[in-house]
C-alpha positions in Angstrom: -6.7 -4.7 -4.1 -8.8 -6.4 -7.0 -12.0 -6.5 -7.4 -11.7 -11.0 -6.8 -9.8 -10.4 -3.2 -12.5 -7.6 -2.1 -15.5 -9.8 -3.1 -13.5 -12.6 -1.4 -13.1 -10.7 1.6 -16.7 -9.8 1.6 -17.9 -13.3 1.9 -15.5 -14.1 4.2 -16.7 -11.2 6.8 -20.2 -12.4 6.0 -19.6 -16.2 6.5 -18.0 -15.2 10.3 -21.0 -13.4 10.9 -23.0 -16.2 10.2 -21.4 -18.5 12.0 -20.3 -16.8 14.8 -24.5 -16.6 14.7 -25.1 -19.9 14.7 -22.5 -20.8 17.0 -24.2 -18.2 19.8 -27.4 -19.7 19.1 -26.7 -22.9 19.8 -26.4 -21.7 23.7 -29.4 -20.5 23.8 -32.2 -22.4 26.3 -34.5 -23.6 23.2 -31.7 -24.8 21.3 -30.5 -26.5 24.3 -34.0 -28.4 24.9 -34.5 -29.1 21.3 -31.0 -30.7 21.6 -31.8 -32.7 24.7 -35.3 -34.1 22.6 -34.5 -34.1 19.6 -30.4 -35.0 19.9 -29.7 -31.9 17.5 -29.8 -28.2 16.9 -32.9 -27.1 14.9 -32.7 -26.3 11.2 -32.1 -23.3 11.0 -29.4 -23.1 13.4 -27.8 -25.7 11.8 -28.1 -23.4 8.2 -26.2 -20.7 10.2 -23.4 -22.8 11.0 -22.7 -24.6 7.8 -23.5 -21.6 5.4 -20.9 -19.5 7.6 -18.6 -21.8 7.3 -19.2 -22.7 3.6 -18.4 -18.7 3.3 -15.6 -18.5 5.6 -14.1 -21.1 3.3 -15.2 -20.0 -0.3 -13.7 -15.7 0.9 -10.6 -17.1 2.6 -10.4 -18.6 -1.0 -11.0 -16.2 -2.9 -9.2 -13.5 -1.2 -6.3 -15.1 0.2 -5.0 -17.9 -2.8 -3.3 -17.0 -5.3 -3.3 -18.1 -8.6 
């Protein structure tokens, strides 16, 4: 492996994390009553979901396209 599809596959394993993260979060009873007040997930919830999946898409990219 190179030293592009091991960074790549980094980011990617990060960027699951994240949103897997996020994701979870979004079940969680504050999230749920900020959602029924507000009619969305807070901020930072929000940051987990589309930074993970910013990641997810920038690693698979990196590590599985070839040039």
């Amino acid at each position: 492996m190179n030293l592009r599809r091991i960074l790549g596959v980094a980011i990617f394993v990060v960027g699951v994390f994240l949103l897997v993260f996020g994701i979870h979060a979004t079940g969680a009873i504050g999230e749920r009553a900020v959602k029924e007040i507000k009619g969305r997930y807070t901020d930072t919830t929000m940051w987990y979901i589309i930074g993970g999946s910013v990641l997810v898409v920038i690693g698979g990219g990196l590590a599985f396209w070839r040039k």
